[in-house]
Chimera marker file (.cmm) of the C-alpha trace (Angstrom):
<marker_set name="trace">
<marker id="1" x="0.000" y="0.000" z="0.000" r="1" g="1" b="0" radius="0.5"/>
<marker id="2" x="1.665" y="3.546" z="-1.006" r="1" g="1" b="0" radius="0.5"/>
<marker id="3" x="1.348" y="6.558" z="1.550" r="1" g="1" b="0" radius="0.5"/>
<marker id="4" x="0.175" y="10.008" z="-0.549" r="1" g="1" b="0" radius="0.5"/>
<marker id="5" x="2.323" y="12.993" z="0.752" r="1" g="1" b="0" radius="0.5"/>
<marker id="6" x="0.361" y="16.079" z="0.025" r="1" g="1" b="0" radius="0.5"/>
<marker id="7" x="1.535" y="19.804" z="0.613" r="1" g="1" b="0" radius="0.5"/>
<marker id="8" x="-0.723" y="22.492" z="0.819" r="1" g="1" b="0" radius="0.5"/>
<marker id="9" x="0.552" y="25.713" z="-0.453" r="1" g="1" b="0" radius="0.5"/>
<marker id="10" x="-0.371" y="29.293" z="-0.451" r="1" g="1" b="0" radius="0.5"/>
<marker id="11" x="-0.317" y="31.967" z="-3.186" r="1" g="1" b="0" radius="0.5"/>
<marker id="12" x="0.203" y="34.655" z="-0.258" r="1" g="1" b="0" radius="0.5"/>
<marker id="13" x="3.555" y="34.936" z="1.520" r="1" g="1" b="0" radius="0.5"/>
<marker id="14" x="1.347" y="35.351" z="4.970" r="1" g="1" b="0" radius="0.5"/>
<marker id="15" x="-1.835" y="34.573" z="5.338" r="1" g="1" b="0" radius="0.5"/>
<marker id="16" x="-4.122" y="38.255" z="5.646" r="1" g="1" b="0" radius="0.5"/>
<marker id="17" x="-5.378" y="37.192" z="9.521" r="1" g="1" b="0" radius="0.5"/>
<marker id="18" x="-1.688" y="36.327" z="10.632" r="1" g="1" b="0" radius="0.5"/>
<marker id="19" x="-0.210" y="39.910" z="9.629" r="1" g="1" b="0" radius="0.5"/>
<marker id="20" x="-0.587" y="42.502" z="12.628" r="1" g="1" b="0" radius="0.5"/>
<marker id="21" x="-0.508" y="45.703" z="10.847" r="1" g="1" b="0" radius="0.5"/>
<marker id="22" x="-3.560" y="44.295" z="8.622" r="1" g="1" b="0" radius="0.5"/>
<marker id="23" x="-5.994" y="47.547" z="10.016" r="1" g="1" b="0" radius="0.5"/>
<marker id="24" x="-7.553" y="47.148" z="7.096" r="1" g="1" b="0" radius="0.5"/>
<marker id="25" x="-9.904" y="44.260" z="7.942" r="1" g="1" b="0" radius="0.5"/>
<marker id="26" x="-12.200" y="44.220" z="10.306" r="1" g="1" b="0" radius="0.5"/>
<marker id="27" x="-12.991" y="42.725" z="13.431" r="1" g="1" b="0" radius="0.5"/>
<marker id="28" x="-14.391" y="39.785" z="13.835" r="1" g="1" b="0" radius="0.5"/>
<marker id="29" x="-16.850" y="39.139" z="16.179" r="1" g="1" b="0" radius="0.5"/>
<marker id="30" x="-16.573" y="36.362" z="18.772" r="1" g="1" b="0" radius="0.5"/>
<marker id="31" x="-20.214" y="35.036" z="18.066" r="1" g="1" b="0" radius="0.5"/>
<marker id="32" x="-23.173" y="36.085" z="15.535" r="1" g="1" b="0" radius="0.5"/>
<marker id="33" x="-25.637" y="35.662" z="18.235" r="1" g="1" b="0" radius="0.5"/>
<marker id="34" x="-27.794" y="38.962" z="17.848" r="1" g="1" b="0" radius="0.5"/>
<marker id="35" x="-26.044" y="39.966" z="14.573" r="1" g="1" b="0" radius="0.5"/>
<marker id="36" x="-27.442" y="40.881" z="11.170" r="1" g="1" b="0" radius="0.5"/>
<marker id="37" x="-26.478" y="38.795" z="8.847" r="1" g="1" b="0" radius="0.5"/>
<marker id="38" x="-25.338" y="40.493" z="5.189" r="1" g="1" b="0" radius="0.5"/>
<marker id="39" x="-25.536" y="38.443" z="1.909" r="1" g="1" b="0" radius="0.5"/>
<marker id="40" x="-23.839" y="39.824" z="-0.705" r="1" g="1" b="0" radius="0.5"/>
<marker id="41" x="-23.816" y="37.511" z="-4.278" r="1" g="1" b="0" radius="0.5"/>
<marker id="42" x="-21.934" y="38.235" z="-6.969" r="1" g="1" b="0" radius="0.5"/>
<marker id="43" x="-22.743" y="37.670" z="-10.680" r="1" g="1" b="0" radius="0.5"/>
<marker id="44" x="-22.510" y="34.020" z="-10.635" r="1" g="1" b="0" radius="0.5"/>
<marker id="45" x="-25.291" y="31.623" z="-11.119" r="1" g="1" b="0" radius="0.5"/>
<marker id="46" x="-25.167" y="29.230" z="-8.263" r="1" g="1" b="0" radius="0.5"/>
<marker id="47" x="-23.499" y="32.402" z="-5.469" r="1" g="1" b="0" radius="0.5"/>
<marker id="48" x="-27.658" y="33.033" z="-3.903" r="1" g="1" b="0" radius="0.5"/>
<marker id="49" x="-27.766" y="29.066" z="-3.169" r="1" g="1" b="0" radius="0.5"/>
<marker id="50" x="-24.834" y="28.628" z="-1.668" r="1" g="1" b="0" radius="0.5"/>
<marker id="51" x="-25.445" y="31.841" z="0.383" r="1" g="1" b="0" radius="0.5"/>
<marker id="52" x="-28.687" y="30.550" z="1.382" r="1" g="1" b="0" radius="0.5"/>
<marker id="53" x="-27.389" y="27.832" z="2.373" r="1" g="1" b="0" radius="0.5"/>
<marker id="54" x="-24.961" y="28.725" z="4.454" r="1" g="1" b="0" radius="0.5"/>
<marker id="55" x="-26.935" y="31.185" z="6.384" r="1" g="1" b="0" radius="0.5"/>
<marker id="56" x="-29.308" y="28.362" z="6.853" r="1" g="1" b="0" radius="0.5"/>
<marker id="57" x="-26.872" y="26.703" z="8.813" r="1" g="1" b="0" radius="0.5"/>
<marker id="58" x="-25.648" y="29.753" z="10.335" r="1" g="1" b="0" radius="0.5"/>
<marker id="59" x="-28.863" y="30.292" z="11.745" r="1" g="1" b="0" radius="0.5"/>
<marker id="60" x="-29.217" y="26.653" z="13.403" r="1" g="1" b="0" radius="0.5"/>
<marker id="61" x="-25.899" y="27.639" z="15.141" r="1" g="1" b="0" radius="0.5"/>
<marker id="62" x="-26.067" y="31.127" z="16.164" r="1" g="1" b="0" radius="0.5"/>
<marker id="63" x="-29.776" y="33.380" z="17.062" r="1" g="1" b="0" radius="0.5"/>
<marker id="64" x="-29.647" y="35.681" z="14.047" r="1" g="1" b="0" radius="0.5"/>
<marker id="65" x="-30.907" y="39.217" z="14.485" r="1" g="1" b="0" radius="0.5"/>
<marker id="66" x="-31.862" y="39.041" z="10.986" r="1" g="1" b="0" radius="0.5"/>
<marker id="67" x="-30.670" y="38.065" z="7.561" r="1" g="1" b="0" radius="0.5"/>
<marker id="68" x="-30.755" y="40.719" z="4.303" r="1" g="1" b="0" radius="0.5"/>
<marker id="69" x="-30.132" y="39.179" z="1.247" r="1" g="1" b="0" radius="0.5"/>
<marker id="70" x="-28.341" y="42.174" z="-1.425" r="1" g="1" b="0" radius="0.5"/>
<marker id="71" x="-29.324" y="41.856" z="-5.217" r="1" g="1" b="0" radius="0.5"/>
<marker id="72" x="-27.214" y="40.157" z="-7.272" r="1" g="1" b="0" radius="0.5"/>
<marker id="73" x="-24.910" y="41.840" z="-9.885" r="1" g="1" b="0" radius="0.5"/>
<marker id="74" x="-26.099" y="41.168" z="-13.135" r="1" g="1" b="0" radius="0.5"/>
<marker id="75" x="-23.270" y="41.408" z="-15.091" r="1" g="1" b="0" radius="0.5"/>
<marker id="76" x="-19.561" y="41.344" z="-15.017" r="1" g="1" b="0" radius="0.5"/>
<marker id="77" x="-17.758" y="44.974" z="-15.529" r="1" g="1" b="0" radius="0.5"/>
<marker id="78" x="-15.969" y="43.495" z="-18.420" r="1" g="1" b="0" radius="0.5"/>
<marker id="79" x="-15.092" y="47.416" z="-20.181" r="1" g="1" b="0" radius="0.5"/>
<marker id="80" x="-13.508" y="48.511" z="-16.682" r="1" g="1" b="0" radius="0.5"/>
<marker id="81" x="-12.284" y="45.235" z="-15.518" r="1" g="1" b="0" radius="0.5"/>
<marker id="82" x="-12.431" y="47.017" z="-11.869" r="1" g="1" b="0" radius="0.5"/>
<marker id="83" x="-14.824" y="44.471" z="-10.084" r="1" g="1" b="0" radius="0.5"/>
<marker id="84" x="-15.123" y="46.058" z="-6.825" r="1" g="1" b="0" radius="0.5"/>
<marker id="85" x="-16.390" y="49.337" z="-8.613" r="1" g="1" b="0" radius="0.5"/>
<marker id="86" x="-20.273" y="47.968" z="-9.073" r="1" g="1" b="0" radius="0.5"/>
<marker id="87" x="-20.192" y="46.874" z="-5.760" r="1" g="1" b="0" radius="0.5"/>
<marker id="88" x="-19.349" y="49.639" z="-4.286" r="1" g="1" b="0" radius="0.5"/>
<marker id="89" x="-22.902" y="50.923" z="-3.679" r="1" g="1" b="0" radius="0.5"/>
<marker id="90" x="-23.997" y="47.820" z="-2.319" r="1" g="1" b="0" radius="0.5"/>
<marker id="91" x="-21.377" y="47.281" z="0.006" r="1" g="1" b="0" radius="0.5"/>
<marker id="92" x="-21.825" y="51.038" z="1.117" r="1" g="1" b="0" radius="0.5"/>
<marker id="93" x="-25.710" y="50.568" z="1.768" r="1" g="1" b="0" radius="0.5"/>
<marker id="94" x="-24.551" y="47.630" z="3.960" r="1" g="1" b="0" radius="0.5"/>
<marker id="95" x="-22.580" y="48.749" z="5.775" r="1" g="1" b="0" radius="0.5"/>
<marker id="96" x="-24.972" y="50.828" z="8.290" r="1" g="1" b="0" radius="0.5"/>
<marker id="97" x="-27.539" y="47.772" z="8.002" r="1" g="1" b="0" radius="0.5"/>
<marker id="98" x="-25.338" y="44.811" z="8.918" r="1" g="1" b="0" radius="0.5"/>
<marker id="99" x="-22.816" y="43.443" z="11.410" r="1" g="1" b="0" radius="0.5"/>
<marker id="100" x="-21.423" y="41.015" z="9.190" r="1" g="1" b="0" radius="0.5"/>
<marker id="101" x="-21.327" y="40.533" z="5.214" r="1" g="1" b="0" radius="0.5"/>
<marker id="102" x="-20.528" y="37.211" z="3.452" r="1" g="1" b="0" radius="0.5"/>
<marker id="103" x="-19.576" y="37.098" z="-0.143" r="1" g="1" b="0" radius="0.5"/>
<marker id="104" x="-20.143" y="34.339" z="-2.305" r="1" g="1" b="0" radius="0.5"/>
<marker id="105" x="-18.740" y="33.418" z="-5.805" r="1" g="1" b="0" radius="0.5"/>
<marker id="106" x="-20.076" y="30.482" z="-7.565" r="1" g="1" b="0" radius="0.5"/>
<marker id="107" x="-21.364" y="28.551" z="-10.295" r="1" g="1" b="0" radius="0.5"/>
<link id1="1" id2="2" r="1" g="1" b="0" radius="0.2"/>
<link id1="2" id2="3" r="1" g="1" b="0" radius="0.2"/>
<link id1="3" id2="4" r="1" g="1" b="0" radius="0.2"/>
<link id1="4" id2="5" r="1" g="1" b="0" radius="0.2"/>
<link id1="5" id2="6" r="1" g="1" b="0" radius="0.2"/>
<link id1="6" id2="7" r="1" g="1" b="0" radius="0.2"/>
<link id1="7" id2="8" r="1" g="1" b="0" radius="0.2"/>
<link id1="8" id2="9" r="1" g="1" b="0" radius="0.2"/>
<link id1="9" id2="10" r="1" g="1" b="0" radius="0.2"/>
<link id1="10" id2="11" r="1" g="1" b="0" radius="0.2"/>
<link id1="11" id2="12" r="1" g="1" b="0" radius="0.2"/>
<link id1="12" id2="13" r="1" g="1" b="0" radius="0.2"/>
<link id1="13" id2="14" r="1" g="1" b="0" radius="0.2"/>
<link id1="14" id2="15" r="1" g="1" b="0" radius="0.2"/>
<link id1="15" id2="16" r="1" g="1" b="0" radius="0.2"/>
<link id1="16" id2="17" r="1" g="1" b="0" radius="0.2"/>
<link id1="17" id2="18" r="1" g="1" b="0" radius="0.2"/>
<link id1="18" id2="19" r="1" g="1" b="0" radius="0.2"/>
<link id1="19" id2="20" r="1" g="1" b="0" radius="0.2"/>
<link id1="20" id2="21" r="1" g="1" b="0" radius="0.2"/>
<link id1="21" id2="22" r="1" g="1" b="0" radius="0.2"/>
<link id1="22" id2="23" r="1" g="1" b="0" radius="0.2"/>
<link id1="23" id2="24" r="1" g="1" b="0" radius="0.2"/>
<link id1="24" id2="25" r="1" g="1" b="0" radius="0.2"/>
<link id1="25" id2="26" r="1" g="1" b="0" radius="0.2"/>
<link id1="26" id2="27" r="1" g="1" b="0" radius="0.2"/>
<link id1="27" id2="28" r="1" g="1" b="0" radius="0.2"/>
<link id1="28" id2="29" r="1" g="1" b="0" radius="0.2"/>
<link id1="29" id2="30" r="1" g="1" b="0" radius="0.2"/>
<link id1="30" id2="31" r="1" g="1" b="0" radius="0.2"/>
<link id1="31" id2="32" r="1" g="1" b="0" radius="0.2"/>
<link id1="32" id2="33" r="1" g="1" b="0" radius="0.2"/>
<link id1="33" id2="34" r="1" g="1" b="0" radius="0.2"/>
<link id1="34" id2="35" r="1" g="1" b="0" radius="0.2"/>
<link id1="35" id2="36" r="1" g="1" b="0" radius="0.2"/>
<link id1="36" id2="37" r="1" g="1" b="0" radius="0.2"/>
<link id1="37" id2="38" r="1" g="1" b="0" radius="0.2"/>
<link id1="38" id2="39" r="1" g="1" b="0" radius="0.2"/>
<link id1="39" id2="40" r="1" g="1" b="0" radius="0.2"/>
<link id1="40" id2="41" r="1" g="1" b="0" radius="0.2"/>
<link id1="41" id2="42" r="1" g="1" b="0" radius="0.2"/>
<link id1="42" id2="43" r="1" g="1" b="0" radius="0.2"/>
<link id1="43" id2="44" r="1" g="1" b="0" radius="0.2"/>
<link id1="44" id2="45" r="1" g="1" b="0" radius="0.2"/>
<link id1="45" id2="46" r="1" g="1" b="0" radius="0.2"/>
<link id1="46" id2="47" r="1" g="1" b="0" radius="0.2"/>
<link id1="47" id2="48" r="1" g="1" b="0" radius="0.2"/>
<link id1="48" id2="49" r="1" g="1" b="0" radius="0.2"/>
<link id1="49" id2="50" r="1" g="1" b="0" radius="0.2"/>
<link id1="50" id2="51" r="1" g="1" b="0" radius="0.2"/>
<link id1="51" id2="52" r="1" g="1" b="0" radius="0.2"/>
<link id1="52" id2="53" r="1" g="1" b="0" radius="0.2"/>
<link id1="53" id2="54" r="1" g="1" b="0" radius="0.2"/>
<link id1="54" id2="55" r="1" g="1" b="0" radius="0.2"/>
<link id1="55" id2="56" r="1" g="1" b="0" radius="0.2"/>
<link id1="56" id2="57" r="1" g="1" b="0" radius="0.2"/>
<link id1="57" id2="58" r="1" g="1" b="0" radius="0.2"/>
<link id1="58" id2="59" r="1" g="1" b="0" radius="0.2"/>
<link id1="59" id2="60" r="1" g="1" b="0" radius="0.2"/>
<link id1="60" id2="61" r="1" g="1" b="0" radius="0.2"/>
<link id1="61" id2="62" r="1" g="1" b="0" radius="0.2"/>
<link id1="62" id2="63" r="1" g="1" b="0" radius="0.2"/>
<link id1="63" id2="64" r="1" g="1" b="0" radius="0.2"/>
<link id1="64" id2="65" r="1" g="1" b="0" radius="0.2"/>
<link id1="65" id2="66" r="1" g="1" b="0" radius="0.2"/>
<link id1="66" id2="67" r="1" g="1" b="0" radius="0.2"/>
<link id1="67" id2="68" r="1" g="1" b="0" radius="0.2"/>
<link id1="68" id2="69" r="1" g="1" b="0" radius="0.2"/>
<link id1="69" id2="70" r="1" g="1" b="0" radius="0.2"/>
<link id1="70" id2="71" r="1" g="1" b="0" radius="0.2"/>
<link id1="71" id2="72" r="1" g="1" b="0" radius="0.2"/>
<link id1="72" id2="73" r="1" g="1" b="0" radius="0.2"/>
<link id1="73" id2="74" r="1" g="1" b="0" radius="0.2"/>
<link id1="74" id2="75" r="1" g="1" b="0" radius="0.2"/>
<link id1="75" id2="76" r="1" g="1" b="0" radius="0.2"/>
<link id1="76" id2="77" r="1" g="1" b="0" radius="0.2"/>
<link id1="77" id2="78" r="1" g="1" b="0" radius="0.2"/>
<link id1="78" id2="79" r="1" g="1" b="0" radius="0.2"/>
<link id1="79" id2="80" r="1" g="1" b="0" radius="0.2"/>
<link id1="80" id2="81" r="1" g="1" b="0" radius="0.2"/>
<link id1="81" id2="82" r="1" g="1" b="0" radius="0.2"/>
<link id1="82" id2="83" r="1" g="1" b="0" radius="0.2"/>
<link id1="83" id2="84" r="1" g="1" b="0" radius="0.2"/>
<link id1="84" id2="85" r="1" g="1" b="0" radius="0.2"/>
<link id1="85" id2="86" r="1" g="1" b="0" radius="0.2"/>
<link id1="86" id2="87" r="1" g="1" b="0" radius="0.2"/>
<link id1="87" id2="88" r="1" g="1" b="0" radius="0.2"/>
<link id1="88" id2="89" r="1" g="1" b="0" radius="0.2"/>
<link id1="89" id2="90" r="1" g="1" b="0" radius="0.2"/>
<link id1="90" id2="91" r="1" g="1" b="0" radius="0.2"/>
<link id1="91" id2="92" r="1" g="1" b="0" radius="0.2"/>
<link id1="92" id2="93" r="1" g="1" b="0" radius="0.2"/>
<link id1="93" id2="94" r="1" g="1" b="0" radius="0.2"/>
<link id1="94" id2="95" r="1" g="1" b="0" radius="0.2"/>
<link id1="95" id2="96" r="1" g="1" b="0" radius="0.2"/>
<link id1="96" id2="97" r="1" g="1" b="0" radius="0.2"/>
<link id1="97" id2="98" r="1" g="1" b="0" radius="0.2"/>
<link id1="98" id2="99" r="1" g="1" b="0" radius="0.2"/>
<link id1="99" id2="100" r="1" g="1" b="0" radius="0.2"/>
<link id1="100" id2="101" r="1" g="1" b="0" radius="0.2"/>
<link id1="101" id2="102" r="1" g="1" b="0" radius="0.2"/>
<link id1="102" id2="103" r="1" g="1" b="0" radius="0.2"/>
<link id1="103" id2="104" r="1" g="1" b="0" radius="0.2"/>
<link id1="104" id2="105" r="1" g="1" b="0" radius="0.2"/>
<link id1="105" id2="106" r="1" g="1" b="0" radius="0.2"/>
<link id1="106" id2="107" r="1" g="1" b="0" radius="0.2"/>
</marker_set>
């Protein structure tokens, strides 16, 4: 019987939650009990299910103030190629409406 050796490597010479001058991400709070819960899909197909679903379960674990589901982006900025830029808006209106946002990405 042979023995599979894997290694695991990153793209990232540190991983973004191990660097201690990273101010630019936010806190993370120790539980989602109470929180409202942001959804934010992108432009792929199959990003609202898996959202869904995962809320789903984050709501068996944790007593969700809420849950607010963003619109999907219809369309990929293909002339700019800056993705961020469309969701811009939609991240802004968020932020005064939730406590934490999850993106999803998926087909």
């Amino acid at each position: 019987m042979s023995i599979l050796d894997l290694t695991m490597v990153s793209p990232l010479a540190v991983y973004l939650d191990e660097i201690s001058s990273a101010s630019r991400l936010a806190p993370r709070p120790t539980t989602l009990d109470g929180k409202v819960l942001g959804l934010l899909p992108n432009w792929r197909p199959s990003a609202i299910h898996i959202l869904k679903s995962l809320s789903e379960l984050l709501q068996e674990r944790y007593k969700l103030k809420a849950i607010e589901m963003a619109q999907p982006m219809r369309e990929l900025p293909l002339r700019t190629g800056k993705l961020l830029d469309p969701m811009k808006e939609q991240l802004d209106s968020m932020v005064g409406r939730v406590d934490v946002v999850l993106v999803a990405s998926g087909d």
